[in-house]
KELUM-372569 format. One record per atom (N, C-alpha, C): residue in one letter; x, y, z. Coordinates in pm, whole numbers, plus 32768, in hexadecimal, padded with zeros to 4 digits. Last residue first. Layout:
AXYZ...
***
This chain:
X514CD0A20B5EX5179D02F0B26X514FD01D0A98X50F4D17C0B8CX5174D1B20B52X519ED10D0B43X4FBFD1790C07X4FDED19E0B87X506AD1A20B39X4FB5D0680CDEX4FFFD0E80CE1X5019D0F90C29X4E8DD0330D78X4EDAD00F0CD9X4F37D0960CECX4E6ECFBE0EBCX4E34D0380E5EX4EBAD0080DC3X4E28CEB50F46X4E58CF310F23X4E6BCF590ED8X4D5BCDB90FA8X4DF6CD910F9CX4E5FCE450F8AX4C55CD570FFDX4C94CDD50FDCX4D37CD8D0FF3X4BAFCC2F0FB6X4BEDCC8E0FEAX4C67CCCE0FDAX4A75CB950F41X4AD6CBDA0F1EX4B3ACC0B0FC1X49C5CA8E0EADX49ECCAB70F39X4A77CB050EEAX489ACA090E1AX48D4CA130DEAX4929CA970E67X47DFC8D70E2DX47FCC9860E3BX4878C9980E25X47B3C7C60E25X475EC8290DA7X477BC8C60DC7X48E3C7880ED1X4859C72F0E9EX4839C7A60E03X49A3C8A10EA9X4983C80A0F0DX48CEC7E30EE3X4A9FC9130DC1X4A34C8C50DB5X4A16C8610E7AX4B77CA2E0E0BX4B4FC9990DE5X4ABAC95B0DFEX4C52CB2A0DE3X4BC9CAFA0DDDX4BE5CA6E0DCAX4D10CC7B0E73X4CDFCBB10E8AX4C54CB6B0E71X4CE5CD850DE6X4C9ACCF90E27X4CB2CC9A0E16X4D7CCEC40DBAX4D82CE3E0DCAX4D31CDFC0E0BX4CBCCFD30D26X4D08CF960D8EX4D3BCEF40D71X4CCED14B0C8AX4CC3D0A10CA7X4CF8D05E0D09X4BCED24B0CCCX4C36D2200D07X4C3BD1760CC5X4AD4D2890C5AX4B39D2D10BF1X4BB6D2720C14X4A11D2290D16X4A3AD2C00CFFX4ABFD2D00CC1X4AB7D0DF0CE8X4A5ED1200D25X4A86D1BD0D23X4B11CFCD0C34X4B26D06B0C4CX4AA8D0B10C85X4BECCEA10C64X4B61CECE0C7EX4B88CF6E0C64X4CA2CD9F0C14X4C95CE460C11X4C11CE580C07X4CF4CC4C0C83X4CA8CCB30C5AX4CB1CD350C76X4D91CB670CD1X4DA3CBC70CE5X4D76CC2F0C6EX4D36CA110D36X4D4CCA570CC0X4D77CB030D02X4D6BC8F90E1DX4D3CC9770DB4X4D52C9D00D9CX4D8FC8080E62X4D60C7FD0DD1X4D20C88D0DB2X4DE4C81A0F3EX4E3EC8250F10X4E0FC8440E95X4D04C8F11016X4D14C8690FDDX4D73C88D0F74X4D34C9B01124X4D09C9D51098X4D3AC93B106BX4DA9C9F01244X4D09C9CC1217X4CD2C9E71193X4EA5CA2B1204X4E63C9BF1258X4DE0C9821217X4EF3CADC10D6X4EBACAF11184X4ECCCA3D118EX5004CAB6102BX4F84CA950FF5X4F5ACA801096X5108CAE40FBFX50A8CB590FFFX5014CB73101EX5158CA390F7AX51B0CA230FE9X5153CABC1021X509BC9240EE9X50F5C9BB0EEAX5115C9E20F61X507CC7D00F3CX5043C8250F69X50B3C8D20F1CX5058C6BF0E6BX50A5C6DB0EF7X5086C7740ED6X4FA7C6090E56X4F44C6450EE0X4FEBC6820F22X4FBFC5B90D43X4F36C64B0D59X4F2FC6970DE5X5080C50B0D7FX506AC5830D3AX5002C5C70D31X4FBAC4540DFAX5054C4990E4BX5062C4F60DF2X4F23C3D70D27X4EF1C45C0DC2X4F91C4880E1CX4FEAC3680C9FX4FA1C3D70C77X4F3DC4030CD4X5024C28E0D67X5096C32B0D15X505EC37B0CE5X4F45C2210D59X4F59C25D0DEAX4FD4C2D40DB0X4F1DC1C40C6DX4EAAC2050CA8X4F00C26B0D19X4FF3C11D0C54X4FFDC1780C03X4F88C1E90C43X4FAEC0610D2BX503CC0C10D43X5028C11B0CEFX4EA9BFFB0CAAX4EC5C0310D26X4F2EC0720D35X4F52BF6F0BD4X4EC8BFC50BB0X4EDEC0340C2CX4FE5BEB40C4FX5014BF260C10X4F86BF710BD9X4F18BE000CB6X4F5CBE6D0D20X4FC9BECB0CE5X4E98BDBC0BBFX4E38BDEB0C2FX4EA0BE480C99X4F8ABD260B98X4F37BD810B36X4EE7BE040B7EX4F6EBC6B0C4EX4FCDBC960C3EX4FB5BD4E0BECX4E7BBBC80C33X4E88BC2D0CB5X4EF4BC8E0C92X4E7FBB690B45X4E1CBBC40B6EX4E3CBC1D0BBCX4F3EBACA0B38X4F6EBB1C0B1AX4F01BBA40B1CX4ED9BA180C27X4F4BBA380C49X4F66BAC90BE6X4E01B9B20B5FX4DB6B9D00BDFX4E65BA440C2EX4E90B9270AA4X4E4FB9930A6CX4E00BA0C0B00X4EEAB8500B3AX4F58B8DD0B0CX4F16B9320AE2X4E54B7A90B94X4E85B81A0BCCX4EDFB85C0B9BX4DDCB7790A6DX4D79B7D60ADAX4DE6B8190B38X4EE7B7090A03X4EB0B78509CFX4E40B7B80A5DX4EC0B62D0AA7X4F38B6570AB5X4F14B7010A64X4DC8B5C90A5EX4DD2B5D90AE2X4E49B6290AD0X4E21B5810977X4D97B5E60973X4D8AB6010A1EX4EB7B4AF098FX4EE8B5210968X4E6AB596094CX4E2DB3FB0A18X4EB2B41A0A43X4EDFB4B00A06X4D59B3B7092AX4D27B3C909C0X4D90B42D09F1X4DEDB41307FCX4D9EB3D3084DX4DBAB3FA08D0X4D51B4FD069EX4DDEB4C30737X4D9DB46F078DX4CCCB536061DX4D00B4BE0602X4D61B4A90659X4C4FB5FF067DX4BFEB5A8066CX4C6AB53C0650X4D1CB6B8068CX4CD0B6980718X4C93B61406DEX4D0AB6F70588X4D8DB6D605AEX4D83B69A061BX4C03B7760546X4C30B6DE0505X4CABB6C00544X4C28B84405F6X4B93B8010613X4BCDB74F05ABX4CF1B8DC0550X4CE5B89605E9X4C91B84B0611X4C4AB923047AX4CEAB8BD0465X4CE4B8880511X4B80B99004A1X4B53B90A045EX4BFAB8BB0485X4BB7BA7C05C8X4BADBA4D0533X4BA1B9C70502X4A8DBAB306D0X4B1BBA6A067BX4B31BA4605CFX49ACBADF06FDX4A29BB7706E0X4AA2BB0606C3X48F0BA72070DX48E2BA6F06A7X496DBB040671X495EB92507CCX4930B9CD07CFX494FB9D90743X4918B7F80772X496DB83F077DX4935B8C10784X4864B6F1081DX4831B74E07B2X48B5B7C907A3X4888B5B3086AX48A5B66B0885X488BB6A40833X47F5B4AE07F3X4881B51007F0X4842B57C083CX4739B3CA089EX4744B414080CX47A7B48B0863X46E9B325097AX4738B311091BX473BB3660894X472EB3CD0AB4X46DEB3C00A15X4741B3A109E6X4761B39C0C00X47ACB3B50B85X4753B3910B0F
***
């Protein structure tokens, strides 16, 4: 143990860093674990909010193949004059399509 202070991180504000400083042993212990308690807490609503927002991306169209990832898009491609539908999405740096059917002009 040194005898010279802790040096406080330099992400705390001056008011906490003096409010810490003048509390004693009992109650700087009683803050660590609550501050350590409201970490985690924080930390596992971070997480639920993370996980609702992939439950919404990964629930699927009800016309969307097997083998097409939920995260994609539906592109018009035109080849010889004709348009069509594509399932497109991103895997790594390429970029993956499939035929989904032809654009019916009377929509």
């Amino acid at each position: 143990m040194s005898d010279e202070p802790p040096i406080p991180p330099a992400t705390l504000s001056s008011e906490v860093v003096d409010a810490l400083n003048e509390s004693d042993p009992e109650q700087l212990r009683d803050v660590a674990t609550y501050a350590e308690a409201l970490a985690e807490h924080k930390e596992g609503e971070a997480r639920l909010e993370e996980s609702a927002d992939q439950d919404e991306v990964e629930e699927r169209p009800d016309d969307l193949p097997d083998d097409v990832p939920a995260k994609a898009t539906i592109t018009i491609k035109e080849i010889n004059d004709n348009r069509y539908y594509y399932w497109q999405w991103r895997e790594g740096d390429s970029v993956k399509s499939k035929y989904k059917g032809p654009v019916n002009p009377d929509e």
